[in-house]
VOPAGU-2260 file (C-alpha; in pm, 1 decimal, decimal comma):
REM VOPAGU-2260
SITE   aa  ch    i         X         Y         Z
SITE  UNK   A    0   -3138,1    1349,4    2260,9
SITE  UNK   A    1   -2846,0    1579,5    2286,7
SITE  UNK   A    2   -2667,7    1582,4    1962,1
SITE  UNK   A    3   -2335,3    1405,4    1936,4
SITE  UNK   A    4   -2077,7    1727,6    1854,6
SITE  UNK   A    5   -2068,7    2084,0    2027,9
SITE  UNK   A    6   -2111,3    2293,6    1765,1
SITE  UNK   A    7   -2482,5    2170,1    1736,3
SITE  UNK   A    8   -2585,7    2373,3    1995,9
SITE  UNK   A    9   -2764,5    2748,7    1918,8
SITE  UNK   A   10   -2884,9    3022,4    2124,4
SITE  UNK   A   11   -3209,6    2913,1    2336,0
SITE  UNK   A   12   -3392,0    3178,3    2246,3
SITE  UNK   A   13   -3609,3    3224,3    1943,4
SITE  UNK   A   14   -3646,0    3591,7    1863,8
SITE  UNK   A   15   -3843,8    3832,3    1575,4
SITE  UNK   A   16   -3601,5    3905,9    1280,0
SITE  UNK   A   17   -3757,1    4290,2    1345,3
SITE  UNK   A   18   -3663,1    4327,9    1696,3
SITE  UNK   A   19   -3337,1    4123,5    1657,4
SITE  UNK   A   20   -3188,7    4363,3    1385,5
SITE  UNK   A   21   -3362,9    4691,7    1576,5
SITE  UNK   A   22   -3147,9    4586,1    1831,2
SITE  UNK   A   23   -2805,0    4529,5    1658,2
SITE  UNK   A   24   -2839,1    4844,1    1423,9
SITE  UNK   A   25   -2951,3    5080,2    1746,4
SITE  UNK   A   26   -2793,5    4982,2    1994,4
SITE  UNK   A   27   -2445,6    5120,0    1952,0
SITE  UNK   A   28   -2583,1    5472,4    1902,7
SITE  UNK   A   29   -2838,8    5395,9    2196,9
SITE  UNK   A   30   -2499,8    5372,3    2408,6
SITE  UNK   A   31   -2342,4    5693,1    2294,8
SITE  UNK   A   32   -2605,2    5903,4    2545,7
SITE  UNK   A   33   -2519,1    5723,7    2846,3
SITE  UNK   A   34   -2389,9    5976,2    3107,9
SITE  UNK   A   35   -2180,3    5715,1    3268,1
SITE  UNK   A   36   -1894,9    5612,9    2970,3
SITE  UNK   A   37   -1562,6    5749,6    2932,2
SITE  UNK   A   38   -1472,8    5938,4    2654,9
SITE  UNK   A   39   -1271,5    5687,7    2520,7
SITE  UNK   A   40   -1612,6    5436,1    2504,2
SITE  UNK   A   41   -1787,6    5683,7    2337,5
SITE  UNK   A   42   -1547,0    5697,1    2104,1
SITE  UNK   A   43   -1550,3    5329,1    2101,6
SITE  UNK   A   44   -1908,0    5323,7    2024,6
SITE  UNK   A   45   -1924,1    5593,8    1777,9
SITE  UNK   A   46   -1644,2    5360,5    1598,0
SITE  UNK   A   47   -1910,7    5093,3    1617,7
SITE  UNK   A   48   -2220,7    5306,8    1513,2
SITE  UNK   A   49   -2057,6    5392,1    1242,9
SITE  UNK   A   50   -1926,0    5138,3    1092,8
SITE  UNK   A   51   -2251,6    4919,6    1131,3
SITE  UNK   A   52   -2420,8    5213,9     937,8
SITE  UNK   A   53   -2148,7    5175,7     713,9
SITE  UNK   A   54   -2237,6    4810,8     602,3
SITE  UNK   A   55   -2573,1    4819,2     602,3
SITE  UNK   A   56   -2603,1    5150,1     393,2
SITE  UNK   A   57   -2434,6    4941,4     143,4
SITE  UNK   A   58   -2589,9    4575,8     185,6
SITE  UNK   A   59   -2915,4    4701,2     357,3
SITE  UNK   A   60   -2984,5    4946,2      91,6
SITE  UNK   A   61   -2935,8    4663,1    -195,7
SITE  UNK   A   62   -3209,6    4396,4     -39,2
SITE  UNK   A   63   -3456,1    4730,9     -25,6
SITE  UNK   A   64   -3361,9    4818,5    -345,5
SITE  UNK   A   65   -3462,9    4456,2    -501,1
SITE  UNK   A   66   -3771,3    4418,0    -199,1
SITE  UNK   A   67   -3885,6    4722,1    -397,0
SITE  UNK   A   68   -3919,2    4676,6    -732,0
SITE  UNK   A   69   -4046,1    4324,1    -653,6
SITE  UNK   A   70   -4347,9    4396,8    -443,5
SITE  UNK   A   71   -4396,0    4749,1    -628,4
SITE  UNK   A   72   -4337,5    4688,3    -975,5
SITE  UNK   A   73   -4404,6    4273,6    -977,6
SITE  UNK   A   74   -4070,3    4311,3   -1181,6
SITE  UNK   A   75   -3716,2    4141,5   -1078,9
SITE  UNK   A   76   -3389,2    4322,5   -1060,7
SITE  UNK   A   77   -3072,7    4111,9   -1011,0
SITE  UNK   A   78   -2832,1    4187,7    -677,7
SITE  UNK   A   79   -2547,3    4364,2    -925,9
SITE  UNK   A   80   -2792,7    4608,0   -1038,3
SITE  UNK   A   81   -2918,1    4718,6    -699,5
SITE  UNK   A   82   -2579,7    4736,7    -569,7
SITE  UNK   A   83   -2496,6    4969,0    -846,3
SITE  UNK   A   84   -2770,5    5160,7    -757,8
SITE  UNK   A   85   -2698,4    5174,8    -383,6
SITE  UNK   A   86   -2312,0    5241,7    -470,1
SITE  UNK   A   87   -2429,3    5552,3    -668,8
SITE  UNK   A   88   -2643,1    5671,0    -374,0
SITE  UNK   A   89   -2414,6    5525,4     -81,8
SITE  UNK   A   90   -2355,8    5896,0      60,3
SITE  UNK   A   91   -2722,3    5953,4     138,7
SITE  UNK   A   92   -2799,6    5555,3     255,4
SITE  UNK   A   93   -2489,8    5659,4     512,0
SITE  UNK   A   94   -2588,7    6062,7     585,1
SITE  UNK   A   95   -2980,4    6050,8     603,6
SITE  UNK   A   96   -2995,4    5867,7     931,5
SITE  UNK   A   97   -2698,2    6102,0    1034,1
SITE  UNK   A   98   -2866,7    6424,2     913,4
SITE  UNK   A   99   -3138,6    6473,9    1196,3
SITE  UNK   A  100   -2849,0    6382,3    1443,3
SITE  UNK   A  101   -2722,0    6788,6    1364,0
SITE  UNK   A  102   -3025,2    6911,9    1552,9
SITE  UNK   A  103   -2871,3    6734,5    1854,4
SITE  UNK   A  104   -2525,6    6835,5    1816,1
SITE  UNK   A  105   -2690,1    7255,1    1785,9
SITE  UNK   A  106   -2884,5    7173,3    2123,4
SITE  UNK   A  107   -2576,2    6997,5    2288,3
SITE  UNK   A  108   -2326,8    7276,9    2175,7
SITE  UNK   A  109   -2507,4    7546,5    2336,4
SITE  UNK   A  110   -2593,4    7383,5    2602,9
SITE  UNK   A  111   -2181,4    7289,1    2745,7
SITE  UNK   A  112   -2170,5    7607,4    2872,3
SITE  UNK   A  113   -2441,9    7591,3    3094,9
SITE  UNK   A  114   -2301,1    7282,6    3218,0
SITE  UNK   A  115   -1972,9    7469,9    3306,3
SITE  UNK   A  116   -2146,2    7737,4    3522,3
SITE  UNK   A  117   -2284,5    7410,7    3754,8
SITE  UNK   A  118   -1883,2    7355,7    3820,6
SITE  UNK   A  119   -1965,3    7651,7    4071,5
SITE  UNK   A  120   -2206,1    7686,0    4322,7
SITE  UNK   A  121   -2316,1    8046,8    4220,5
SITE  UNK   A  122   -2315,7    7907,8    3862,2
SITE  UNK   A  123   -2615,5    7660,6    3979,1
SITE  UNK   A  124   -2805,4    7947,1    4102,5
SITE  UNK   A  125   -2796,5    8085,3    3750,9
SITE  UNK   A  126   -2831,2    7793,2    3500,4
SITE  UNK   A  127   -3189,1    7719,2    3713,7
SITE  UNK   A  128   -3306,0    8041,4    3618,4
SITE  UNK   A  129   -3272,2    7935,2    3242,1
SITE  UNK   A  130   -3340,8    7566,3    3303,2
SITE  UNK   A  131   -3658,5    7573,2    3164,3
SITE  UNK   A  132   -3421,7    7679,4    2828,1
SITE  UNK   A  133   -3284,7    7357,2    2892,5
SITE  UNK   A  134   -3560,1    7111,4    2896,7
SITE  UNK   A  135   -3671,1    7300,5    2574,9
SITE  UNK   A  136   -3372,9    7203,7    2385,2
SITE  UNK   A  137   -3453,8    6882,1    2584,3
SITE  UNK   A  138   -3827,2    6822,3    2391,7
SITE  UNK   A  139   -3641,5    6905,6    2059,1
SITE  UNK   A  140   -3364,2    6645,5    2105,2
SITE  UNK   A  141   -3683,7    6396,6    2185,2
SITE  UNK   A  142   -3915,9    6451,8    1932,3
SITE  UNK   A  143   -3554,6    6439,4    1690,2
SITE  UNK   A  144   -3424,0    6094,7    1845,8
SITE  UNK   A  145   -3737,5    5960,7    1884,8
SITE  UNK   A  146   -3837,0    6010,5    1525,2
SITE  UNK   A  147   -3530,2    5899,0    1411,1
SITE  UNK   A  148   -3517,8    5595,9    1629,6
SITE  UNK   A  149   -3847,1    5463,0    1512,0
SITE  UNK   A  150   -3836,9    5599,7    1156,3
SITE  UNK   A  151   -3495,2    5575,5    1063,5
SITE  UNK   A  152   -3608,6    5197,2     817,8
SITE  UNK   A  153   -3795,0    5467,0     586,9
SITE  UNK   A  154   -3496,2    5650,2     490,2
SITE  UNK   A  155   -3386,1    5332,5     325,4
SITE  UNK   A  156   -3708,6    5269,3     165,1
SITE  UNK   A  157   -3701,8    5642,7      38,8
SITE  UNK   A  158   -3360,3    5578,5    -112,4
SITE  UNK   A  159   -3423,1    5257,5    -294,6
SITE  UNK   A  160   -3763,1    5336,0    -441,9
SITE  UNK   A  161   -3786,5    5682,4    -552,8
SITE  UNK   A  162   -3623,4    5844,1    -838,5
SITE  UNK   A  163   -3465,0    6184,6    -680,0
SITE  UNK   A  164   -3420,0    6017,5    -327,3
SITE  UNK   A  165   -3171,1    6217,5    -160,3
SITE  UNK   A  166   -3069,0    6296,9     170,9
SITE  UNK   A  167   -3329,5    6553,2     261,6
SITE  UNK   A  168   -3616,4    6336,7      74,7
SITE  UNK   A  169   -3514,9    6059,9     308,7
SITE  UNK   A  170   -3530,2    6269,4     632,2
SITE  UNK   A  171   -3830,4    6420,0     539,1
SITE  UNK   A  172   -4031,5    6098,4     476,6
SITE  UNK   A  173   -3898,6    5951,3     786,7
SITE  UNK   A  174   -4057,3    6192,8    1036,8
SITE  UNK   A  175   -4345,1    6240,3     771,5
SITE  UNK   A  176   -4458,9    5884,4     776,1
SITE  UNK   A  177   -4378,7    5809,4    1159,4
SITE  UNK   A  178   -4580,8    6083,5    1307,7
SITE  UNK   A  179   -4826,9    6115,4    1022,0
SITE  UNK   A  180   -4983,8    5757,0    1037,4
SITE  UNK   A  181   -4874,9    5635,4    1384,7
SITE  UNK   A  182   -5165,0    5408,3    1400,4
SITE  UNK   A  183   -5104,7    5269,9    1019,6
SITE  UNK   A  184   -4705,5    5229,0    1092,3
SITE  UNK   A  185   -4812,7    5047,6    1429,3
SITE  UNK   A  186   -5037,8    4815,1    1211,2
SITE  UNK   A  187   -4754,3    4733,8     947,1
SITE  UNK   A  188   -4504,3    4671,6    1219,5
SITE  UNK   A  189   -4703,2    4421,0    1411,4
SITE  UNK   A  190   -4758,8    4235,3    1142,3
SITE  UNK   A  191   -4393,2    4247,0    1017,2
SITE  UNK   A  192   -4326,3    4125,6    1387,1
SITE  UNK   A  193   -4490,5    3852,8    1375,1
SITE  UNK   A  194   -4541,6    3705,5    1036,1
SITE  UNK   A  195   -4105,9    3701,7    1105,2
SITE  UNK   A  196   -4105,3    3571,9    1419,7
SITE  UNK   A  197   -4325,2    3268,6    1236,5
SITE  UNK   A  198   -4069,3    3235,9     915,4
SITE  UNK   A  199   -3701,2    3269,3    1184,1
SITE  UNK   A  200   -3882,3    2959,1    1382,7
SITE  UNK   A  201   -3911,8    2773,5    1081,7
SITE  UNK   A  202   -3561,8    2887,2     937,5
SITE  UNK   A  203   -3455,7    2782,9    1268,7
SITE  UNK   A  204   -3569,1    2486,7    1348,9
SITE  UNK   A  205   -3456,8    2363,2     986,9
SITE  UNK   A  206   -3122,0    2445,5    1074,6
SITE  UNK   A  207   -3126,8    2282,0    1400,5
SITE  UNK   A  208   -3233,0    1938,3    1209,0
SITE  UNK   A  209   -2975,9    1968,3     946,8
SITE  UNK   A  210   -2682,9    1951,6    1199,9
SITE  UNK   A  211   -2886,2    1727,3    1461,7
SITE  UNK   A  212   -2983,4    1480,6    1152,6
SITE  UNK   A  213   -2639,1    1506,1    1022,7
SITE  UNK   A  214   -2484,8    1409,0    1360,7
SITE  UNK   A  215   -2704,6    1144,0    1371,1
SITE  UNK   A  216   -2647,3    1015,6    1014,3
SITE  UNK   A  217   -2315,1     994,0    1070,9
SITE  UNK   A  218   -2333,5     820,7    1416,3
SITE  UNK   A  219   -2414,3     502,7    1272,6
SITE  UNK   A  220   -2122,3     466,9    1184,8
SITE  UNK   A  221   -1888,9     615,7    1428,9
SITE  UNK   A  222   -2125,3     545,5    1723,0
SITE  UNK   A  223   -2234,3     839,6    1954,7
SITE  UNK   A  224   -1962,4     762,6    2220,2
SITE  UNK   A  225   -1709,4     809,1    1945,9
SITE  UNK   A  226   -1867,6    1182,9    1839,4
SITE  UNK   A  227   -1895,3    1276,7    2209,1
SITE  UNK   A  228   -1516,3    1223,3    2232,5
SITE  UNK   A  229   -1427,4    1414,1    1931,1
SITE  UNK   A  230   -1680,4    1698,8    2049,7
SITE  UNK   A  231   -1419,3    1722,4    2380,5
SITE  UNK   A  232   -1142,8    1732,7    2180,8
SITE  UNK   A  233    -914,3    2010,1    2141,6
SITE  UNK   A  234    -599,7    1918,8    2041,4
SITE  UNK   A  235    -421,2    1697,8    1766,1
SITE  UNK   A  236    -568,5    1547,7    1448,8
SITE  UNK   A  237    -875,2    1531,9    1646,0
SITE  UNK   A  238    -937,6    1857,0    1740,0
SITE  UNK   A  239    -833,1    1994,3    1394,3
SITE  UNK   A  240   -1079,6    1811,8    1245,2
SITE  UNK   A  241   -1375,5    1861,2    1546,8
SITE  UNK   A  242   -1242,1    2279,0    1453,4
SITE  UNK   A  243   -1359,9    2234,2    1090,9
SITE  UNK   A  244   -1646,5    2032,7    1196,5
SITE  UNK   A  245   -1763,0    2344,9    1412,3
SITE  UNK   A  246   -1693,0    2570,2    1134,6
SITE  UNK   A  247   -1847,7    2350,2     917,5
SITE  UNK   A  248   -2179,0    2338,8    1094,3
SITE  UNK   A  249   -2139,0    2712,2    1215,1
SITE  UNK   A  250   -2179,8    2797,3     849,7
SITE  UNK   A  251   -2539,6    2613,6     787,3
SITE  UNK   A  252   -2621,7    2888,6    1105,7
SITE  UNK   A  253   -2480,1    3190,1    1002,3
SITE  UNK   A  254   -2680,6    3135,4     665,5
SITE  UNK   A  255   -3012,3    3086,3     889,9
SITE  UNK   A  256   -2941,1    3389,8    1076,3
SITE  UNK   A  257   -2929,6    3577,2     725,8
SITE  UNK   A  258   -3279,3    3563,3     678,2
SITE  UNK   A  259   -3330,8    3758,4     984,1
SITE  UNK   A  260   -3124,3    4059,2     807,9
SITE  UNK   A  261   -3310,8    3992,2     475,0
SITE  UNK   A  262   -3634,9    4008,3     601,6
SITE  UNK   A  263   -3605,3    4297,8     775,7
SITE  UNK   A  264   -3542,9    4511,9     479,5
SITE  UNK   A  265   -3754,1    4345,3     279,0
SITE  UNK   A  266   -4006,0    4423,3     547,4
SITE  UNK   A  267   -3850,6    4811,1     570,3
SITE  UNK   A  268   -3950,1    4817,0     150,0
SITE  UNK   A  269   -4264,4    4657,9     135,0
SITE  UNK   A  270   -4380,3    4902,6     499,6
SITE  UNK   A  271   -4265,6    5234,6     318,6
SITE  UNK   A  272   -4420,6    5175,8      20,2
SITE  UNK   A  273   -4766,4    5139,7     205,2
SITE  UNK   A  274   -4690,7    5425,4     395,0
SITE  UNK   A  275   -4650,2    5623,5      96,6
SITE  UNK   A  276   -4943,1    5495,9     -26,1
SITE  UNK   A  277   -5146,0    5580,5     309,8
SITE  UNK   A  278   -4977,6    5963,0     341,0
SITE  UNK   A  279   -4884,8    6079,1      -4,1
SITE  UNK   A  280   -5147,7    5798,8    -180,1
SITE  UNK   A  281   -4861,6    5707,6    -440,8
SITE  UNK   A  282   -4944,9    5369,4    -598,9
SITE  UNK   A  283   -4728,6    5070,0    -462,2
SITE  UNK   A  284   -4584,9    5053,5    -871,3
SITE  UNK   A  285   -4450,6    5398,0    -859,6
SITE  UNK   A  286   -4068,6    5270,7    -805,5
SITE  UNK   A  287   -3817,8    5423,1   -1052,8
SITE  UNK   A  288   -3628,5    5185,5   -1251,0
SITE  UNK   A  289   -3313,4    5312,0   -1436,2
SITE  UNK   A  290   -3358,6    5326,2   -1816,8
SITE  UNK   A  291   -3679,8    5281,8   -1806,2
SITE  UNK   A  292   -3820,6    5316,5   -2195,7
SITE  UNK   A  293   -4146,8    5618,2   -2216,2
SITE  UNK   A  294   -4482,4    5437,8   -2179,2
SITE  UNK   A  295   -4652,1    5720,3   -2375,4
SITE  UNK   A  296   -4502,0    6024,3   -2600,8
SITE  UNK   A  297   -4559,8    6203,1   -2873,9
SITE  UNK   A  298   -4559,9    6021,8   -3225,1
SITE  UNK   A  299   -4370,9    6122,7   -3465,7
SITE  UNK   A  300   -4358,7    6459,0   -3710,1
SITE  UNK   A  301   -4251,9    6410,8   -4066,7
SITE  UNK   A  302   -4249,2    6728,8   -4275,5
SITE  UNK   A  303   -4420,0    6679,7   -4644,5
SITE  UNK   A  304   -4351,3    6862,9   -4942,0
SITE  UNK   A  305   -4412,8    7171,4   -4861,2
SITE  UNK   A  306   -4274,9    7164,9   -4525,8
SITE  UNK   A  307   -4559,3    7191,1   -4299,5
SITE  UNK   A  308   -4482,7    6916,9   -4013,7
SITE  UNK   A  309   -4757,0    6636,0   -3967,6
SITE  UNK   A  310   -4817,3    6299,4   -3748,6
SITE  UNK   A  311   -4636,2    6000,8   -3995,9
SITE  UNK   A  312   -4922,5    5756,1   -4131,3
SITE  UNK   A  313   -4891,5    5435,2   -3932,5
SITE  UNK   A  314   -4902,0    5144,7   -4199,5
C-alpha cells in the first residue's frame, strides 16, 4: 500500500554509499574539463568544486580522524577533539587534493599558445609538427588526474592518521598507494562497495518503515482518505501543517542518507591504513594521538654524594 502523505516517498533507487559520495565529491571537478561550457559555468563549477572540498576537508577529515584511531588504536576519541585536529590541519585537508592539480595548470599554460596558432590555417600546419609535444603533456595530465581521481580518499587518511601529515605527505601517499598496490586497493574497494551497499539497504529500508508505519499509526485515527487529502493540500491550516509534516519526515531521511557520508570515510580510514600496512608495512596501531604520554624512556639519574649520577633505587 501506498503510504497515506507525500513526503513518504524516496528515491527508487538503492545505491553504494562509495559510489554515491564518489559521485557528489567528483563530479563538479569532473565538469570543469568539458570543452563545451562557457566560461561563466566553469566558473560556476569551480564555485561548486570548491566549496564541496571546502566542507568535507572540514567534516570529512573529522569522521577519518575518529575512523582512525578506532580501528587503529582500538581507542575512542570524541568528535570535538578530531575537529580540533582537522581545524589545525584544515589547509592541507583543502590543498592536498588541489596540489597535483598544478601539474595540469603547467601543461595547460603552455599549451594556450599552441591553441592560438590553430586560429590560422598556416598555424595548423605548425602545431602538428609539435603535436606529438602535445599528447605528451596529454599522458602527464592522465596519469596526474587519474591518480588523483582514484586516490584522492588517501590524502584524507594520510592527514588524520599520521603525525607530520602535511600536504606533500598526503600527495605522495595518494599516488604511492594507488599505483603501488592496484590489485590490493581493488580488493579493499570491492569490499567497501559492497559490505555498504548491504548496511544503506538496511538504513534504508528502516527509514522507509518509520514514516510508512507512522502514516499508518496515525491513520487509525484520521482514516487514510483523510491523510490523502492533507497530502494534496497546499494551502491554509492544512497545508501548513502537511509543510511541517514533510519536513518532519524529510528529517528521519536526511539522517539515513548520513550514513552514506559516514561510511565512506570511515571506509577511506580503515582502506589507508591497510594500504600502509601492504606498501610501507606500518602496523594498523601506528596512528598519532596528541599528548600521547612515552611508553618507554630513560629512568631517572639522581646524583649521590659525591656527585657521580646513577639510576634512583626503585622501592
Amino acid at each position: 500500500a501506498q503510504p497515506a502523505t507525500a513526503s513518504a516517498t524516496v528515491p527508487p533507487y538503492v545505491a553504494s554509499p562509495i559510489g554515491h559520495v564518489l559521485e557528489r565529491t567528483i563530479t563538479p571537478f569532473t565538469k570543469l574539463f568539458s570543452r563545451t561550457i562557457s566560461f561563466r559555468q566553469f566558473c560556476y563549477f569551480l564555485t561548486g568544486a570548491l566549496w564541496t572540498l571546502a566542507i568535507w576537508a572540514f567534516f570529512g577529515g573529522a569522521i577519518a580522524r575518529i575512523a582512525a584511531v578506532r580501528i587503529g588504536r582500538n581507542e575512542r576519541e570524541g568528535m570535538v577533539d578530531a575537529m580540533r585536529v582537522t581545524a589545525r590541519r584544515y589547509f592541507a585537508f583543502f590543498a592536498s587534493p588541489l596540489f597535483p592539480l598544478a601539474g595540469v595548470v603547467v601543461v595547460v599554460a603552455w599549451s594556450i599558445p599552441l591553441g592560438w596558432l590553430l586560429l590560422a590555417d598556416l598555424g595548423v600546419v605548425l602545431a602538428s609538427l609539435v603535436w606529438l609535444v602535445v599528447l605528451l603533456g596529454g599522458v602527464v595530465m592522465a596519469v596526474i588526474l587519474l591518480g588523483l581521481a582514484v586516490g584522492w580518499p588517501w590524502m584524507w587518511g594520510a592527514l588524520a592518521s599520521e603525525e607530520m601529515g602535511d600536504v606533500f605527505e598526503a600527495s605522495q601517499r595518494c599516488y604511492s598507494y594507488t599505483f603501488g598496490k592496484p590489485l590490493h586497493y581493488l580488493f579493499y574497494a570491492l569490499v567497501a562497495l559492497l559490505f555498504g551497499a548491504a548496511g544503506w539497504l538496511l538504513v534504508y529500508y528502516f527509514a522507509v518503515s518509520v514514516v510508512m508505519l507512522s502514516d499508518w499509526a496515525v491513520s487509525w485515527g484520521a482514516g487514510n482518505a483523510r491523510l490523502a487529502e492533507i497530502a494534496q493540500a497546499e494551502t491554509g491550516m492544512v497545508g501548513a501543517g502537511n509543510t511541517v509534516i514533510r519536513l518532519s519526515q524529510g528529517l528521519v531521511y536526511t539522517v539515513a542518507s548520513a550514513f552514506r557520508y559516514s561510511f565512506f570515510w570511515c571506509a577511506v580510514a580503515v582502506i589507508y591504513l591497510l594500504l600502509r600496512r601492504n606498501v610501507d608495512h606500518t602496523e594498523l596501531d601506528d596512528v598519532f594521538v596528541e599528548d600521547e604520554p612515552q611508553r618507554y624512556g630513560l629512568p631517572a639519574l639522581s646524583k649521590d654524594a659525591a656527585g657521580v649520577p646513577g639510576v634512583e633505587n626503585e622501592t
